[in-house]
N, C-alpha and C positions, 0 to 999 in steps of 0.2 A: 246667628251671625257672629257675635259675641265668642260665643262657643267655640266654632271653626275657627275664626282668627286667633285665640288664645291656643288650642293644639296646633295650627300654624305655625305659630311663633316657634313653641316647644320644639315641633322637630326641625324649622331651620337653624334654631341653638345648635340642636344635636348637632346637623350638620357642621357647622364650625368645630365642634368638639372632635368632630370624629378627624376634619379634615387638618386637623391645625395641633393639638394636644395629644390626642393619642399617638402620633409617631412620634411627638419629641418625649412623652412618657417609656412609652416602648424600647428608643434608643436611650433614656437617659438610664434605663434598668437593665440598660447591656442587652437585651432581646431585638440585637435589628437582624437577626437571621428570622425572627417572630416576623417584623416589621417587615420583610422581604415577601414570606408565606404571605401577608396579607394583603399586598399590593400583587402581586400575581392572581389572587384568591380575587380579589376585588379592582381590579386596572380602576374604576371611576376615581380612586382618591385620589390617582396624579392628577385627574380635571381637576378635583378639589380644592388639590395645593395649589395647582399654577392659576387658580382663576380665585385665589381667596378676599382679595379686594371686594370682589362681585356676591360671591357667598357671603363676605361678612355685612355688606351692603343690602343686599334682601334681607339677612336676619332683620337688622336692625332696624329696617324700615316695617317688617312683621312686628319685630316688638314695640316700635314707636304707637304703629298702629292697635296693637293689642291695649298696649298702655291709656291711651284716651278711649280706649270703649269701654274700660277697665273705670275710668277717673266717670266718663257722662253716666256707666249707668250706677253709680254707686246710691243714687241717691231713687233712685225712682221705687217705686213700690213695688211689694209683694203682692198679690194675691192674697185674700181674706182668709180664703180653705183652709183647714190649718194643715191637711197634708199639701197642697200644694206653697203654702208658704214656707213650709221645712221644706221641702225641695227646692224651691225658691232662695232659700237659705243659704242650702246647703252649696247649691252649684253655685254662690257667688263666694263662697269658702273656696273649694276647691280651684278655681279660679284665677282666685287671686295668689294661691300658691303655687298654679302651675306658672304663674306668670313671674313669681318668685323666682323660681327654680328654673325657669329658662334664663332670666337675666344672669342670672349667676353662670349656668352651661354659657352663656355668650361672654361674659366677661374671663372667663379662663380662657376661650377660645381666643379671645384677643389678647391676653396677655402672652399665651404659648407663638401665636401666629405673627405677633409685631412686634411686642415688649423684650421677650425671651432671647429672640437672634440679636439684638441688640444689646442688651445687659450680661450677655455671658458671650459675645464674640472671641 
C-alpha cells in the first residue's frame, strides 16, 4: 500500500509539472510553435490547465497521504532474513526519495502554475 501510494504521489507531481511548468518553460525558451505541436499532439493538457486547482488538489492530498505512511512506518521493523531485511532496507531508501522527488516536481508545479503569473505579470 505504502508502495502504491508513494508512485501515486510521483505521477500526480508529474502531472502538475507537465500541466503547469512545462508550457511556461517551453514559452519562456521562445519554443511556443513547440508548445502549440504539443497541445494538438496532446489536447488533455488544456483539461490540465484549466482544471489545475483540482490537479494541484489531488497531488497534494497524494503527497499528504504518501507523507504520513512515509512518517508511521519509519519505525516498524524489518524482517530478521538478512536478504529480506536489505530489501527491506532498501525499498524504505528508495522511498523515501521518491517521495523526495515528487515534492519537489509539486513545488515547481506550484510555483510555475500560481507564483509565476503573478511575480512577472
Amino acid at each position: 500500500m505504502k508502495r502504491f501510494v508513494t508512485t501515486l504521489s510521483l505521477f500526480t507531481s508529474l502531472s502538475t509539472l507537465i500541466c503547469c511548468a512545462l508550457p511556461a518553460l517551453l514559452v519562456t525558451l521562445g519554443l511556443g510553435a513547440a508548445m502549440v505541436g504539443l497541445i494538438s499532439a496532446v489536447p488533455q493538457l488544456i483539461w490540465l490547465s484549466e482544471h489545475k486547482v483540482l490537479v494541484f488538489g489531488v497531488a497534494g492530498t497524494m503527497l499528504l497521504l504518501s507523507g504520513i505512511l512515509q512518517w508511521r512506518a519509519r519505525s516498524l521493523s524489518c524482517p530478521t532474513d538478512p536478504a529480506l531485511r536489505d530489501s527491506c532496507t532498501r525499498s524504505r531508501k528508495w522511498s523515501v526519495i521518491i517521495y523526495v522527488i515528487s515534492i519537489v516536481i509539486y513545488l515547481i508545479g506550484v510555483f510555475f502554475a500560481f507564483a509565476a503569473p503573478i511575480i512577472f505579470e
